[in-house]
C-alpha positions as semicolon CSV with decimal commas, in nm:
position;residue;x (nm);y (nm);z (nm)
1;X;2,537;0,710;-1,569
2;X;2,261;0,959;-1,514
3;X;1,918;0,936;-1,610
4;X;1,901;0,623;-1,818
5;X;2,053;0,432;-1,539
6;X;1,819;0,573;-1,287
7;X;1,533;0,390;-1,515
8;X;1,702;0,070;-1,465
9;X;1,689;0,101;-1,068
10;X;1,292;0,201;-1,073
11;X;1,251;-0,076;-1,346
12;X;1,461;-0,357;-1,113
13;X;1,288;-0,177;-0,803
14;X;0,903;-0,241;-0,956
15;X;0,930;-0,534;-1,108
16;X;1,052;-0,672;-0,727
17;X;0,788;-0,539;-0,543
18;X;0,535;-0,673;-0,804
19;X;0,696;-1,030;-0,702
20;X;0,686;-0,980;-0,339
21;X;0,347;-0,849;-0,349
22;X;0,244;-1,095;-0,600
23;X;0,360;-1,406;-0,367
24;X;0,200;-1,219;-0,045
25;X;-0,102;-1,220;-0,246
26;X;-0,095;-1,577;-0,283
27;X;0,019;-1,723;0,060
28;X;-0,292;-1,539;0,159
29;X;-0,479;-1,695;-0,069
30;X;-0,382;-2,018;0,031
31;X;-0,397;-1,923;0,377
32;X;-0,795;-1,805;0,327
33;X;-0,885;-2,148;0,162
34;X;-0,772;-2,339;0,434
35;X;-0,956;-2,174;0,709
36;X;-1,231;-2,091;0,501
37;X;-1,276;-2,511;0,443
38;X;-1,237;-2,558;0,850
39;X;-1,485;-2,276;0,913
40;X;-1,751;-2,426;0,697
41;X;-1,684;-2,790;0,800
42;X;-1,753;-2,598;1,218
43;X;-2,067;-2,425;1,063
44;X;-2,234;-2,703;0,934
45;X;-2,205;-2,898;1,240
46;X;-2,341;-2,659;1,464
47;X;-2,698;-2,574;1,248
């Protein structure tokens, strides 16, 4: 179980990260779009 079992771990450790940081990327996304839409509704009150 050397080397060709440590490629398993980095493959099962990337492809994890790429999820978390994938679903990060789009609970801020979603975050952004909803302040973004109460921003602009303030903004074009106040002009």
């Amino acid at each position: 179980m050397g080397k060709q079992y440590n490629k398993m771990i980095k493959r099962r450790r990337r492809k994890a990260y790429a999820e978390r940081k994938k679903k990060r990327l789009t609970e801020q996304r979603n975050q952004r779009k909803t302040t973004r839409s109460a921003k602009s509704s303030g903004t074009a009150v106040s002009p």
